[in-house]
ZADREN-795746 format. One record per atom (N, C-alpha, C): y, z, x. Coordinates in pm, whole numbers, plus 50000, padded with zeros to 5 digits. Atoms other than C-alpha are relative to their C-alpha. Layout:
N
YZX;...
! end
This chain:
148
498805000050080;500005000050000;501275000050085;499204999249951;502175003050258;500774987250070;499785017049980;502454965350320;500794994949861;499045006250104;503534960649986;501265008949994;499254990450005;506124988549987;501194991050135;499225010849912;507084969350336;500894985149932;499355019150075;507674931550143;500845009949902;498534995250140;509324953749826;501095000750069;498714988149915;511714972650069;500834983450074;499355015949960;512464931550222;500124992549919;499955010450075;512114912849975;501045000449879;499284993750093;515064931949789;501014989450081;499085005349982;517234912949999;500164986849979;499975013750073;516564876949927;499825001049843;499744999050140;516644887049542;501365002049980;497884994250003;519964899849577;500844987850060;499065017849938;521074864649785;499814991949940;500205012450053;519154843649558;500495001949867;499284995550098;520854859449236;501255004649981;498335005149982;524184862449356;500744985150036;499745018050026;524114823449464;499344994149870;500335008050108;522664812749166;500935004749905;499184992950064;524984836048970;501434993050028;498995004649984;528314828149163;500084983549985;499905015249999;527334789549224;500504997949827;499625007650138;527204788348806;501105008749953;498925000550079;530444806148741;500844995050063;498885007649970;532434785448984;499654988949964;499705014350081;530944752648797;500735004249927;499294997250128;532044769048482;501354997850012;498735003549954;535274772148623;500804990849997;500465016749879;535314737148812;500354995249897;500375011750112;534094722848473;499534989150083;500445013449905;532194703648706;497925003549924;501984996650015;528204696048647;498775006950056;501024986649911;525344715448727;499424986650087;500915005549927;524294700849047;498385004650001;501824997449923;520294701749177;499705011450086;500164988549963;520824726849420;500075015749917;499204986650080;522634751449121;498625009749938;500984996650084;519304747148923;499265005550068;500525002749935;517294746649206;499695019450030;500074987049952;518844781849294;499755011249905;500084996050120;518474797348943;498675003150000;501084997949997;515314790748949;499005008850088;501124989749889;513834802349294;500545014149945;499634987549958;515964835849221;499195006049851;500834997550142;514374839448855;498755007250055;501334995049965;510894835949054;499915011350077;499644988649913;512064858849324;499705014249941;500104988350089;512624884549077;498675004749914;501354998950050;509104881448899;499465001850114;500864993849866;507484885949254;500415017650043;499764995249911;509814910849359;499665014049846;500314988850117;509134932148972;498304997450001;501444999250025;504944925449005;499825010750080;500284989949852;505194941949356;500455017049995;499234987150035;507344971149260;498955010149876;501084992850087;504764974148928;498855007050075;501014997749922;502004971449173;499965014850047;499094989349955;504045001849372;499485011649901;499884986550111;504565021549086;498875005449936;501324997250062;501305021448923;499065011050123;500684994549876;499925033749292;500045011850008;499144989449937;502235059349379;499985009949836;499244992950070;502565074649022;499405013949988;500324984049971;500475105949079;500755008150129;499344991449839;502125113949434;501515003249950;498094998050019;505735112349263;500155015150021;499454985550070;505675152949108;499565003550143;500154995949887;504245163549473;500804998850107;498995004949913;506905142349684;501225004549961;498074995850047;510095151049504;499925013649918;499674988850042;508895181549328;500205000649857;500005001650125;508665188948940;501015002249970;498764998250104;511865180948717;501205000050102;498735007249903;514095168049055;500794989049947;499185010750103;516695144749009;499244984950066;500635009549900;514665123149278;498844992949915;500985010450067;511665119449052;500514994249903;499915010450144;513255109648723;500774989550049;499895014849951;514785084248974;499304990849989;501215010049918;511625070049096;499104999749848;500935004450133;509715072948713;500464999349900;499845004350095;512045064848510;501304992250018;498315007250009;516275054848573;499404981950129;500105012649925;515005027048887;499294990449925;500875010850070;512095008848705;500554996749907;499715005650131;513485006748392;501384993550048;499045014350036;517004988748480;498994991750107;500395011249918;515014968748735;499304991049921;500705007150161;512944958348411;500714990849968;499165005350073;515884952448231;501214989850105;499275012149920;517784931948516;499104988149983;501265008850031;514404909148521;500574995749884;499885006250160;514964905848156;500954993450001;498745004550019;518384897248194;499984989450037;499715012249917;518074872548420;499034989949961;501105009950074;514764854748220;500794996749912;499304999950112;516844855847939;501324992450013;498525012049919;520154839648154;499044983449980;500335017349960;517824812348240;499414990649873;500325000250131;515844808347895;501014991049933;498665007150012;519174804147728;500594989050035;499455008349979;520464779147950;499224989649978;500625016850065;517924755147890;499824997549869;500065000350164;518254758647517;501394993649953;499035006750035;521594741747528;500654987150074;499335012449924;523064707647625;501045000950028;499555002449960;526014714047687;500435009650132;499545000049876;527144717848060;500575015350033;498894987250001;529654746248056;499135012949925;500744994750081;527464765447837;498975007350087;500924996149931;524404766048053;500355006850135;499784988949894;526464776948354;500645017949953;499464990450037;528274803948173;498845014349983;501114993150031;524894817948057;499725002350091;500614992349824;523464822148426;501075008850044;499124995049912;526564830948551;499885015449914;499684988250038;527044858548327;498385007549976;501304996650019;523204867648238;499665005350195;500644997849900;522304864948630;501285010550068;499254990849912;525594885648738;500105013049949;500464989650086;524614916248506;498855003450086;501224992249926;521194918648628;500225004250151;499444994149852;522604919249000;500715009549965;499414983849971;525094947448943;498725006349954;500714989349996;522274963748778;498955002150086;501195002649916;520014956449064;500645010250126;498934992749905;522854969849303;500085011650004;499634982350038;523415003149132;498705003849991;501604995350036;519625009449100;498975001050161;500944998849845;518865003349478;500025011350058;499724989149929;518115032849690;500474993950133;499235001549908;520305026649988;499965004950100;500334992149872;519505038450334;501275011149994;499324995150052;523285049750301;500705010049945;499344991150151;523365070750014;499185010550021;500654985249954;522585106850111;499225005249896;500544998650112;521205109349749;498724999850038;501095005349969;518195089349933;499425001850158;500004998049843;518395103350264;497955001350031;501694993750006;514215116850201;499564986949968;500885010050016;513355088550031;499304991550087;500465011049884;513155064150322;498925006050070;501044996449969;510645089750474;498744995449921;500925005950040;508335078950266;499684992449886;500185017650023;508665042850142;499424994450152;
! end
């Protein structure tokens, strides 16, 4: 498990690059009023998949780890109802957001429309991806990194 915990803990960062370029690219078409290039879609897409890899691995994770939580952080910490309930669930609901950005956009022809929907669908699930990360950083998480 500690291989996947490795790719989760990396693979947070190309989710976060491939959903802020797919995000920003479609609200400066919107902007633009220019067309969705090949690359726009292109990037929408990998960061969509990104995010389904990077929420199987995290399930994977969680399902593993969920007896060691009350032992590691201690019963009724603010650390565990981090780790079993406030992280997974927006990381869920960013996923969703961002299936649901992309969904949407292919349900409409027109242009402006379909970027608006990513842009705003895929730049939601990033802040909530942002505010939900534990952060080397953030003294909140200073323990955690011991053992991830």
């Amino acid at each position: 498990m500690e291989f996947f915990a490795f790719i989760h803990s990396l693979l947070r960062y190309a989710v976060l690059g491939a959903v802020a370029l797919a995000g920003l690219a479609a609200l400066r078409g919107y902007i633009a009023k220019s067309p969705i290039l090949a690359w726009e879609r292109g990037a929408a897409i990998i960061a969509m998949i990104l995010c389904h890899v990077q929420l199987v691995i995290g399930l994977l994770l969680y399902v593993t780890r969920f007896a060691s939580f009350e032992e590691r952080f201690g019963k009724g910490s603010d650390m565990l109802r981090f780790w079993k309930m406030e992280h997974i669930a927006a990381m869920i609901l960013a996923v969703a957001l961002i299936t649901i950005g992309r969904i949407l956009s292919k349900k409409t022809n027109i242009e402006s429309s379909k970027q608006l929907r990513v842009a705003v669908f895929y730049l939601i699930g990033l802040v909530l991806m942002l505010a939900m990360i534990p952060w080397p950083f953030m003294a909140k998480f200073s323990n955690t990194y011991q053992w991830l």
